[in-house]
C-alpha positions in Angstrom: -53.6 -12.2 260.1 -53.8 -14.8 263.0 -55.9 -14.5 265.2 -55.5 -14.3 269.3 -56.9 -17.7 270.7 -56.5 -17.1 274.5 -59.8 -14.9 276.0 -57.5 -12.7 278.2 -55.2 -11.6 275.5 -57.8 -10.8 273.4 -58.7 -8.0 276.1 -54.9 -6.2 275.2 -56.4 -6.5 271.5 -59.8 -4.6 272.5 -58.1 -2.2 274.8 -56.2 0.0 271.6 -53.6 1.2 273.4 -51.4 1.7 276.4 -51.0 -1.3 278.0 -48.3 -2.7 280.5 -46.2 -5.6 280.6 -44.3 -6.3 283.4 -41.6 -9.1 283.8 -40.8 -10.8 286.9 -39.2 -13.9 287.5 -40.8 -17.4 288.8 -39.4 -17.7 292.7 -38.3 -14.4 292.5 -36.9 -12.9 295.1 -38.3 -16.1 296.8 -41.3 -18.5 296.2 -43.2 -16.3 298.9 -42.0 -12.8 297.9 -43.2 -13.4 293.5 -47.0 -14.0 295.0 -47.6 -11.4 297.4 -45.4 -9.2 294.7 -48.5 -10.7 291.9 -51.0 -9.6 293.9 -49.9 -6.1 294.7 -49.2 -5.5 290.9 -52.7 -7.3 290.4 -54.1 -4.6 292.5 -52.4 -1.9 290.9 -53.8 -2.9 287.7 -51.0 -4.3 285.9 -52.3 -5.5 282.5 -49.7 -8.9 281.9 -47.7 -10.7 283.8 -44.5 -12.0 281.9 -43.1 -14.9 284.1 -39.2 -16.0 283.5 -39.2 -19.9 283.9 -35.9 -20.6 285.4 -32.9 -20.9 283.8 -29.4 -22.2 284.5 -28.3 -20.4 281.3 -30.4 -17.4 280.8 -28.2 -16.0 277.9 -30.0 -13.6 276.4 -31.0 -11.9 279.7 -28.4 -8.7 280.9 -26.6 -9.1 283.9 -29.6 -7.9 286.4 -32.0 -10.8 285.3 -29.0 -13.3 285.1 -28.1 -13.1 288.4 -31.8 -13.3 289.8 -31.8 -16.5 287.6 -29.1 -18.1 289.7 -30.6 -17.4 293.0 -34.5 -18.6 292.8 -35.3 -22.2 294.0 -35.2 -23.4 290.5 -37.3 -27.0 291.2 -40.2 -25.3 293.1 -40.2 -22.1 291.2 -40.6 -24.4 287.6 -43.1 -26.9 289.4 -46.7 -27.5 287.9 -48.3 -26.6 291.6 -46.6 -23.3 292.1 -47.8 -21.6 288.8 -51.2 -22.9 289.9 -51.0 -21.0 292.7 -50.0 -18.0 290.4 -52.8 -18.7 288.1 -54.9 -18.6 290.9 -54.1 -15.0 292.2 -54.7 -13.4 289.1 -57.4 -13.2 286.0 -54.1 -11.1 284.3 -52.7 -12.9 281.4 -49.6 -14.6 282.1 -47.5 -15.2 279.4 -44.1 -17.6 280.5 -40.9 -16.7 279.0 -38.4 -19.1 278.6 -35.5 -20.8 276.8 -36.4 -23.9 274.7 -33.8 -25.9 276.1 -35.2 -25.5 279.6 -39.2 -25.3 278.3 -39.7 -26.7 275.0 -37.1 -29.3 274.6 -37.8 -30.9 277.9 -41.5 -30.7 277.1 -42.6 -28.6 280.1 -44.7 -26.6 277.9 -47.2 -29.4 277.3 -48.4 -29.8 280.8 -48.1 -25.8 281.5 -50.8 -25.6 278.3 -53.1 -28.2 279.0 -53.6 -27.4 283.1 -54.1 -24.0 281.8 -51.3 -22.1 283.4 -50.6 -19.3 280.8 -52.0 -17.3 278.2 -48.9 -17.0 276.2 -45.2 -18.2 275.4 -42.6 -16.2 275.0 -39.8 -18.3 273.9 -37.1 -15.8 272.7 -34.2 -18.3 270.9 -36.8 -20.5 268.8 -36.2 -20.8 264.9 -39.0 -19.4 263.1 -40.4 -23.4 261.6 -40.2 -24.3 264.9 -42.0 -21.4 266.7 -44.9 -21.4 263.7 -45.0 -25.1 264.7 -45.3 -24.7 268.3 -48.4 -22.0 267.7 -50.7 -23.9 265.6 -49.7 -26.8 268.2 -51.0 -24.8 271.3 -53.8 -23.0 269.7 -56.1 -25.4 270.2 -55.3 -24.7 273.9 -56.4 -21.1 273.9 -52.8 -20.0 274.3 -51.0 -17.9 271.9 -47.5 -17.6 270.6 -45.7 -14.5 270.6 -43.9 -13.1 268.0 -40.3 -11.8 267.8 -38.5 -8.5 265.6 -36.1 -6.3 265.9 -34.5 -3.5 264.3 -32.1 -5.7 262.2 -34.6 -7.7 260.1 -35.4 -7.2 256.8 -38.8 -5.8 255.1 -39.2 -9.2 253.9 -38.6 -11.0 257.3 -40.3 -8.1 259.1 -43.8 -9.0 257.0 -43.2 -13.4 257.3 -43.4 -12.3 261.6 -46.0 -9.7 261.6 -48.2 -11.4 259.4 -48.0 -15.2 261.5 -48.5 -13.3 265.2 -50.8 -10.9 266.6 -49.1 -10.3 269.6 -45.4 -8.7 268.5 -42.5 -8.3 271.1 -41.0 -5.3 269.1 -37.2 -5.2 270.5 -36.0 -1.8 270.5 -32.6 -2.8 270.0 -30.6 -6.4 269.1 -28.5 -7.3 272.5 -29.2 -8.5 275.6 -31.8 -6.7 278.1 -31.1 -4.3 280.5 -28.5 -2.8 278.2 -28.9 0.7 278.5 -25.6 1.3 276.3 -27.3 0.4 273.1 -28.3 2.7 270.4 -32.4 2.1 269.4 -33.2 2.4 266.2 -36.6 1.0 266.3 -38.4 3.9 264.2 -38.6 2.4 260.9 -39.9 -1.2 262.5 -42.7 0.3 264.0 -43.6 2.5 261.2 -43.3 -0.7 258.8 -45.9 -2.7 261.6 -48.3 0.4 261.6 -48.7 0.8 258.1 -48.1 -2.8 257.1 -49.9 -4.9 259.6 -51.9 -2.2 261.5 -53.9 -4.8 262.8 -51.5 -6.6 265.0 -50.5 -5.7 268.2 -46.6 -4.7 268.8 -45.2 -3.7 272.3 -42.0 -2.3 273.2 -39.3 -4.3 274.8 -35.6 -3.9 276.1 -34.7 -0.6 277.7 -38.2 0.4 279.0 -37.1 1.7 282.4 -38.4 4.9 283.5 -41.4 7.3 282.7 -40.1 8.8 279.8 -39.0 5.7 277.8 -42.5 4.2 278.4 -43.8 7.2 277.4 -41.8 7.7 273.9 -42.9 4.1 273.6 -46.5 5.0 273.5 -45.7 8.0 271.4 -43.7 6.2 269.1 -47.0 4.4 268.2 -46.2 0.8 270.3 -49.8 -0.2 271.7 -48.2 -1.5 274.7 -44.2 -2.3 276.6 -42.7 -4.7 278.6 -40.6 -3.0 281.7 -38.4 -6.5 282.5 -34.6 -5.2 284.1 -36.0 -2.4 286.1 -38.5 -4.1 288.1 -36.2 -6.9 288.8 -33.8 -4.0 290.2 -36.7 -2.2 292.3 -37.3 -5.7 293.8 -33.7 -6.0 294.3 -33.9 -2.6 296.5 -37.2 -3.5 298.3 -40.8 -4.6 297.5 -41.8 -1.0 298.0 -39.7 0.3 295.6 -41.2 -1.8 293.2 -44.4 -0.8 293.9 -43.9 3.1 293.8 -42.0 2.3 290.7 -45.5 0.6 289.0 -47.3 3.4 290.7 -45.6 5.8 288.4 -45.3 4.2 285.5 -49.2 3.1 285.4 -49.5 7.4 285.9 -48.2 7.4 282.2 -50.5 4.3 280.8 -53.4 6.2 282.8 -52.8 9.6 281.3 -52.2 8.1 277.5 -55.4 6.6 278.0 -57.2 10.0 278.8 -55.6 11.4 276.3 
């Protein structure tokens, strides 16, 4: 199995169980508003922070997350300084997500790597050469590559990702986020990565959106989840709903934990 390379990831990997991602977008609702939002959801406890780098085509993103997309300061928001000024608010791992025209293709993602800025890449439309490429590339970095299934892979293909990444974004359906229309059928994925690969480290993603999913997440067996569209829609409402929102969630992390 490959191992984690970046310190503060390896702390998801010692903690077992029950851990939060949450997404949030870079400049989001504005440059201002994302850093006080940080450090809030730093205080809070908030084990990762999944960053959006802006997109002007953010096509595998719902209709919630698109739109924030379109309205961020998109030259500030994917500037070197500004995610300094993130990294500097908080010892969280932050892991960027973003499209590999707008990241990878560009080559943003070298300078991001070697000033340090993240703990992890979550680049969602790469090809699997190019994605094993790009984590044996940053590795020597101290940043770590995250890996991709869903319920629509194969055994075969299913065991080629769970055996190159440690850290496993386990989609709980194939679709866009925020879709709350689609049928999950994530059982025998997550069965297959606990018996197969039960040292690896799979979270939950797409439809994690209230206290119940998160907790048949952590039930299901997923060691953590990523809550994307409905902290985007919080923020949308207010800062303070997106607080109380975190508040409540965390209550079901807490109590898995005690349990």
């Amino acid at each position: 199995m490959y191992s984690l390379k970046s310190i503060r990831n390896k702390t998801l990997e010692k903690k077992g169980s029950s851990f939060l991602v949450g997404y949030l977008l870079s400049g989001y609702k504005s440059c201002e508003d994302l850093l006080d939002v940080i450090k809030n959801l730093d205080s809070e406890g908030l084990d990762v922070f999944e960053l959006g780098f802006p997109s002007d085509n953010p096509y595998a993103d719902g209709k919630v997350i698109a739109a924030a997309h379109n309205k961020v300061n998109s030259e500030r928001a994917r500037s070197l300084e500004y995610w300094a000024k993130i990294r500097r608010i908080t010892d969280r791992p932050i892991w960027v997500m973003a499209y590999c025209k707008d990241f990878i293709d560009t080559g943003i993602y070298k300078d991001f790597v070697k000033e340090s800025l993240v703990d992890g890449l979550v680049i969602p439309d790469l090809d699997d050469n190019k994605r094993l490429a790009l984590r044996d590339e940053v590795s020597s970095s101290n940043v770590d590559v995250i890996g991709f299934v869903n319920p629509g892979m194969e055994d075969s293909i299913l065991d080629r990702e769970l055996s190159n990444y440690s850290l496993i974004y386990e989609q709980l359906y194939v679709g866009q986020t925020g879709d709350t229309h689609k049928k999950e059928d994530f059982h025998h994925m997550i069965e297959y990565t606990l018996e197969k690969h039960p040292n690896t480290v799979p979270f939950a993603g797409f439809g994690i959106n209230s206290k119940q999913t998160l907790c048949n997440a952590y039930e299901n067996g997923f060691k953590g989840a990523v809550v994307g569209t409905e902290l985007i829609k919080r923020l949308n409402n207010s800062k303070e709903e997106l607080y109380a929102f975190i508040k409540e969630v965390q209550g079901v992390k807490n109590m898995k934990e005690r349990n």
